[in-house]
N, C-alpha and C positions, 0 to 999 in steps of 0.2 A: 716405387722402385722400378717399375714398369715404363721404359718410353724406349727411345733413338739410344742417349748415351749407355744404356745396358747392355745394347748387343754390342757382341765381337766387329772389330771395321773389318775384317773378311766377310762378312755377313751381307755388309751395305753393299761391296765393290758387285759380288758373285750376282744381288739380286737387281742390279742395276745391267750389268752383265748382261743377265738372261731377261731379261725386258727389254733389253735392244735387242735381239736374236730374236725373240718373238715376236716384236714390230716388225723388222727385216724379213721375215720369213711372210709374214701375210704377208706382205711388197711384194714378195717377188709371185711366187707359185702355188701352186699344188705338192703335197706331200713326195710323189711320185720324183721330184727332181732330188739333187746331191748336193749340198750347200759347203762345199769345200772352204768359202771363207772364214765359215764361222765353225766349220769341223762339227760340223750335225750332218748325220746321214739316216735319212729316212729311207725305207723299205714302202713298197705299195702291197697290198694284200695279197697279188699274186703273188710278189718273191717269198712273203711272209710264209704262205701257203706252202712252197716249195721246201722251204728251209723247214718247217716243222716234222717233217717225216726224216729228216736229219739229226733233228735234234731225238728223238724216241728212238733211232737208228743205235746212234749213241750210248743212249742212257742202257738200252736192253743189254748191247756188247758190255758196258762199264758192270752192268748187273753182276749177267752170268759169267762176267770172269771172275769176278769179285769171289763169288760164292764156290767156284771151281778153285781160286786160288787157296781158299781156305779149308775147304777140303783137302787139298792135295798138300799143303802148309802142316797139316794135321795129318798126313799121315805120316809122310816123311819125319816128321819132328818125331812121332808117336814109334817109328820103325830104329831110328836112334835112339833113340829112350831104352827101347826092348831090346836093341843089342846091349847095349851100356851094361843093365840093369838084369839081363836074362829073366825078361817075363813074356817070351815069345806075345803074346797078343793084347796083353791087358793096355798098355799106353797106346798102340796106333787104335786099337777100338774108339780109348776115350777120347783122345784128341781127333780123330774124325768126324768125332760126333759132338763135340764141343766146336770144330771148326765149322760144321755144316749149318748148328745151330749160330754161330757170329755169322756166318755170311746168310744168314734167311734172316735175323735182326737186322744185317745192313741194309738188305732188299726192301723191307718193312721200313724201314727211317728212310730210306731216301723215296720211296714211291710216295710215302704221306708229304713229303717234303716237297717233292716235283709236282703233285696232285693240290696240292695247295691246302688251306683251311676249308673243313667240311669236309673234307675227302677221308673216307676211311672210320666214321664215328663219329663223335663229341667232338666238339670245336671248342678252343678255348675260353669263348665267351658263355657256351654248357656249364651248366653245373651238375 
């Protein structure tokens, strides 16, 4: 069942495609150039370098609003609740603290996420 007619023809076009782009590219340069004809743009390690402390710039701001938003998502929610319901404190408690706990879950999934496999424990191929 195995040969040429089984794959998809998008298959053959795309890898034929990027074998001509990677023959052209050893042609011409080094990584460090812009290859605008073929809409490939390589970074050289210094910009690399620059750009990373942007990227974790990011991800910290994305963090701690997250977890600031869910807190304050949970109190407000919990402060309507308690007027509605006149239980002056019991629902902005619990939902503060239900919020505080969803944004320290979110922080926890995306830092193992960003951090990559191995990071944080057992890796999936762990048993």
């Amino acid at each position: 069942m195995g040969g040429k007619k089984d794959k998809p023809f998008f298959l053959d076009s795309k890898e034929k495609y990027s074998q001509k782009i990677h023959k052209n590219l050893k042609d011409i340069a080094g990584p460090e150039r812009i290859f605008k004809s073929y809409g490939v743009i390589t970074m050289t390690e210094k910009e690399r370098r620059a750009g990373s402390w942007l990227r974790y710039a990011a991800l910290g701001s994305s963090l701690s609003a997250a977890l600031a938003g869910c807190a304050v998502g949970g109190y407000f929610l919990g402060a309507f609740l308690d007027r509605r319901f006149a239980t002056p404190p019991l629902f902005t408690v619990i939902l503060v603290l239900a919020g505080t706990a969803l944004g320290l879950t979110y922080i926890a999934l995306t830092l193992m996420k960003a951090l990559g496999p191995g990071a944080g424990g057992r890796g999936k191929d762990e048993s």
